[in-house]
C-alpha positions in Angstrom: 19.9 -17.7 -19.3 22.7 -18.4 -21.2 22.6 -14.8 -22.8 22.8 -13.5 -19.2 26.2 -13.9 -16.6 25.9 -13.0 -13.1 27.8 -10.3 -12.2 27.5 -6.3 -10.9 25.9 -3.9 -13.4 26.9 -0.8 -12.3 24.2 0.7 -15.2 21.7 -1.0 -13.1 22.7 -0.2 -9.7 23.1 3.4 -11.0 19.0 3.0 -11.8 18.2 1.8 -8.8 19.6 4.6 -6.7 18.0 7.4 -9.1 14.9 5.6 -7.8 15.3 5.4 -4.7 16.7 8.7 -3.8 13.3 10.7 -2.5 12.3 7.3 -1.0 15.7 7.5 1.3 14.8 11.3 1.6 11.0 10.6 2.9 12.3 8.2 5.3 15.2 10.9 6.9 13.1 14.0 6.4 9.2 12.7 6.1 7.1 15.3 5.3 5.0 17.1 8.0 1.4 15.8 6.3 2.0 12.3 5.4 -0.8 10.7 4.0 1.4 7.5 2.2 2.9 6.7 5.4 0.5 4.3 5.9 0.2 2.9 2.2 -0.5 -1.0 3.0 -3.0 -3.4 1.3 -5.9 -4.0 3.3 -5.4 -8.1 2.7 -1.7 -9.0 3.9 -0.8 -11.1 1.1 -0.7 -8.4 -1.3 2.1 -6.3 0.8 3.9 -9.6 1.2 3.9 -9.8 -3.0 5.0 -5.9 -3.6 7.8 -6.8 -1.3 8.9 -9.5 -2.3 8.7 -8.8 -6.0 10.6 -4.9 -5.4 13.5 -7.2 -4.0 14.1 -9.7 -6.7 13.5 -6.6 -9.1 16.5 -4.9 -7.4 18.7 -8.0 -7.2 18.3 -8.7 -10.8 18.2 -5.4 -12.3 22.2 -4.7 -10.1 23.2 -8.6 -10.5 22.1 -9.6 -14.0 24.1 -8.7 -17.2 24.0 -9.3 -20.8 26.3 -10.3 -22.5 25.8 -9.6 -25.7 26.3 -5.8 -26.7 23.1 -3.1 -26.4 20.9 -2.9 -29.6 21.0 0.5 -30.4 18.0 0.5 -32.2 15.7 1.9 -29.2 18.0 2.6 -26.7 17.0 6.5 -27.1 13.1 5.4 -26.7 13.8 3.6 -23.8 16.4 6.0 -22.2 14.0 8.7 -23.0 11.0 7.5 -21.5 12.9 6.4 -18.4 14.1 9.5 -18.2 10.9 11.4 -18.5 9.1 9.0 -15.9 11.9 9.8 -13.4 11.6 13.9 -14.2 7.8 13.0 -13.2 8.5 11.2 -10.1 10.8 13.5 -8.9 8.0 16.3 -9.9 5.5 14.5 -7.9 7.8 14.2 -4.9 8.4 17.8 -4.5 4.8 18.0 -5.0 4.1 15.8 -2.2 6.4 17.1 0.3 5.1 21.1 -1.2 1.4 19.7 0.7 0.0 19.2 -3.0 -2.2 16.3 -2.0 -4.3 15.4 -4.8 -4.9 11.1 -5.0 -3.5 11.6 -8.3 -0.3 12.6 -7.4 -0.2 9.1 -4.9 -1.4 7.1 -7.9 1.8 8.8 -10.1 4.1 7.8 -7.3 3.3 4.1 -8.2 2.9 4.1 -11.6 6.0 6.2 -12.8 8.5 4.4 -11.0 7.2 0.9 -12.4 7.2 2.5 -15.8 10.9 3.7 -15.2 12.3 0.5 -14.0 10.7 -1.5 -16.9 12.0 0.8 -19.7 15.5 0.7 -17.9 15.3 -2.9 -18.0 14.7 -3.1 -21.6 17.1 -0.4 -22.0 19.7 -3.1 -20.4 18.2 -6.0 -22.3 17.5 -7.2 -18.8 14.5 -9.1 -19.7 14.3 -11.8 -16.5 13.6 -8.2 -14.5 10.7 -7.5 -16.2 8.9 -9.6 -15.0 9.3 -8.9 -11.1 8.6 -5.5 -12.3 5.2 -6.2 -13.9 4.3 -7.9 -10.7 5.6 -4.8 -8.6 4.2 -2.6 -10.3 0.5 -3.9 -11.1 0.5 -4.5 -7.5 1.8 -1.2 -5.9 -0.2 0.5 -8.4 -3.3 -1.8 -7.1 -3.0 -1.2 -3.5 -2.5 2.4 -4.0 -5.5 3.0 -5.8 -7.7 0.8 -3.7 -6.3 3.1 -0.6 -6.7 6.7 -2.7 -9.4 6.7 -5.0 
């Protein structure tokens, strides 16, 4: 930890609220046919970890900083590929909420946004997020799939 401070990464919080901007959207305005409403693990412990996990994500991705300066070495591969996988995940959205109901499309709601977060992280050089991410993400994309396909 001592290449990290505590602190408000506006970078961060700015990733989070990319994210979460069709999630705030579904809540206000849900779609008329909505099939993800009810997107919960059959065995209880499994929401508990996908919750619990998504918060410490969030709270270190906006509260975590390095302090060293970026490498610049793959900050266009990671900014790219976050960038692509949230131009999917807003695709899939509008796909969702144009009655495109396809179990594929629910599976790409879980695994695009994991993929997102992690290269943003990396992007930061926020490497203690990661791993809350990993654990969010193989388990949102596991209780997805086990209610879709």
């Amino acid at each position: 930890m001592k290449k990290y401070r505590f602190g408000f990464s506006l970078n961060g919080f700015i990733v989070f609220l990319l994210a979460i901007v069709p999630n705030i959207i579904w809540v206000i305005v849900p779609p008329t046919n909505n099939p993800i409403a009810g997107n919960s693990a059959s065995i209880p412990i499994f929401d508990i970890v996908v919750h619990v996990s998504q918060f410490i994500m969030i709270l270190l991705l906006i509260s975590v900083i390095r302090k060293e300066s970026k490498n610049k070495k793959y900050i266009r591969v990671y900014i790219g590929l976050a960038s692509f996988c949230l131009a999917g995940y807003y695709a899939l959205w509008i796909s969702y909420y144009a009655g495109i109901l396809s179990p594929w499309i629910y599976v790409g709601l879980a695994v695009l946004p994991s993929i997102y977060f992690i290269s943003a992280e990396l992007w930061l050089k926020n490497y203690v997020a990661i791993i809350p991410s990993v654990v969010f993400g193989l388990t949102h994309i596991l209780i997805t799939c086990s209610n879709v396909l």
